[in-house]
BAVEXZA-328176 format. One line per field, with one value per residue (C-alpha): x, z, y; residue number from 1. Coordinates in Angstrom, 2 decimals, decimal comma. Layout:
u: (X/...);
w: (Z/...);
v: (Y/...);
resi: (NUM/...);
//
This chain:
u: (6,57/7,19/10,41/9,51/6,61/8,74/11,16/8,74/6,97/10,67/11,51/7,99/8,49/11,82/10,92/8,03/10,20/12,60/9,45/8,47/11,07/12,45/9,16/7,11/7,52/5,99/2,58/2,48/5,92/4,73/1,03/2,73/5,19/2,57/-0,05/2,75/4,14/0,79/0,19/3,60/2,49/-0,52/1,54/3,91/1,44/-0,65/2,90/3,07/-0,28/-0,54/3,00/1,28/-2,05/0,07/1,96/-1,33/-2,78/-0,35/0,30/-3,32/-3,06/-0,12/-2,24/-5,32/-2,90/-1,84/-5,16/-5,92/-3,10/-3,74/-7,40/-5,91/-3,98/-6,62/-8,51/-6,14/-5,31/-9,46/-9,46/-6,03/-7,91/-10,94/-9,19/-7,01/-10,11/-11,72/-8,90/-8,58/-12,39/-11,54/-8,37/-10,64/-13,40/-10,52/-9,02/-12,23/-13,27/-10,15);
w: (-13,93/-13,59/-14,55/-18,08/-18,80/-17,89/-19,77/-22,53/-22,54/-22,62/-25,91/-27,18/-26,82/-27,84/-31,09/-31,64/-31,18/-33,67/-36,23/-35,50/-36,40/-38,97/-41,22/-39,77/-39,60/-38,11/-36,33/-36,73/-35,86/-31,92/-31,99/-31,29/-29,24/-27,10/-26,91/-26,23/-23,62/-22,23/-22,39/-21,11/-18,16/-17,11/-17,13/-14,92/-12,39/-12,61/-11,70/-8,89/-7,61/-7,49/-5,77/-3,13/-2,78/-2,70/0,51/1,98/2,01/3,48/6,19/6,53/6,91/9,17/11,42/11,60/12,52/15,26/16,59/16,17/18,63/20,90/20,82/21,86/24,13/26,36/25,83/27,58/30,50/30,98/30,81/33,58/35,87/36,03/36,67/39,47/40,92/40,93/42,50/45,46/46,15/46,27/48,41/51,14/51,33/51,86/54,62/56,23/56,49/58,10);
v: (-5,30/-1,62/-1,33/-3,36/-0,63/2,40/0,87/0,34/3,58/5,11/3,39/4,23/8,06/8,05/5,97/8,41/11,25/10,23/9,21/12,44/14,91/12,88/12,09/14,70/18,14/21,69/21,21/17,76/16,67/18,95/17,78/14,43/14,93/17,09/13,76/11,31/13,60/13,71/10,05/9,23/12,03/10,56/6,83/7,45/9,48/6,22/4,24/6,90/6,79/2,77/2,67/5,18/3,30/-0,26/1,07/2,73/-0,40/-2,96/0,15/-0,24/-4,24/-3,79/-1,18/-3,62/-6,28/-4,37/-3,66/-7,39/-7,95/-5,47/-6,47/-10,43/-9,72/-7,04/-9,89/-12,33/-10,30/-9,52/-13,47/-13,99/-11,44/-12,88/-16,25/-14,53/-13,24/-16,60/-17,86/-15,38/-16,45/-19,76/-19,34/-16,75/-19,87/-22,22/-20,25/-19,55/-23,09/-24,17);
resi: (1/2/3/4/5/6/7/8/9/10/11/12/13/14/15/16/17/18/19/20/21/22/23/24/25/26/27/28/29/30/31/32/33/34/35/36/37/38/39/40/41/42/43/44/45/46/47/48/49/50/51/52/53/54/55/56/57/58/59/60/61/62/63/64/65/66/67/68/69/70/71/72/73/74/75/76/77/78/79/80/81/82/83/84/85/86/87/88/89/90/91/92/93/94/95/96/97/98);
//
C-alpha cells in the first residue's frame, strides 16, 4: 500500500512539474512546484513516521508479551515451591509417625 502511494505521489509531482514549466511560467510555474514539494514533503514524513510508530508498537506488543511470560512462569515456580514445601511437610509427618 505504500509503495502504490509513493509511487503515485511520484507520478503526481512529476506530471505537475511538467504542467508546470510547460503551460506555466515565472512565479507561477515555482509557486507550484514549491506547494507540491511541500505536500509531497509532509507525505513521505507521514510514510516515515507511521513506519516508525508501526514498529514501536509491535516492539511494544512483543515487550508486553515478554513480561506476560515472565509474569507465568514466576508464577509457576511460586506455585512448584509451594507444592515442594507441602510435600516436605508431609514427608517430615510421615517419618515422624513411623
Amino acid at each position: 500500500m505504500k509503495r502504490i502511494l509513493f509511487i503515485l505521489l511520484t507520478v503526481l509531482s512529476i506530471t505537475a512539474a511538467v504542467f508546470a514549466f510547460m503551460y506555466l511560467s515565472g512565479a507561477r510555474a515555482e509557486l507550484i512546484l514549491f506547494v507540491l514539494g511541500g505536500f509531497c514533503g509532509i507525505f513521505l514524513m507521514n510514510l516515515v513516521v507511521m513506519s516508525k510508530n508501526n514498529k514501536i508498537n509491535s516492539y511494544a506488543r512483543e515487550l508486553e508479551k515478554e513480561s506476560i511470560i515472565s509474569n507465568e512462569s514466576s508464577s509457576k515456580v511460586k506455585v512448584l515451591e509451594s507444592k515442594i514445601e507441602v510435600l516436605e511437610k508431609a514427608l517430615e509427618n510421615a517419618l515422624k509417625n513411623k
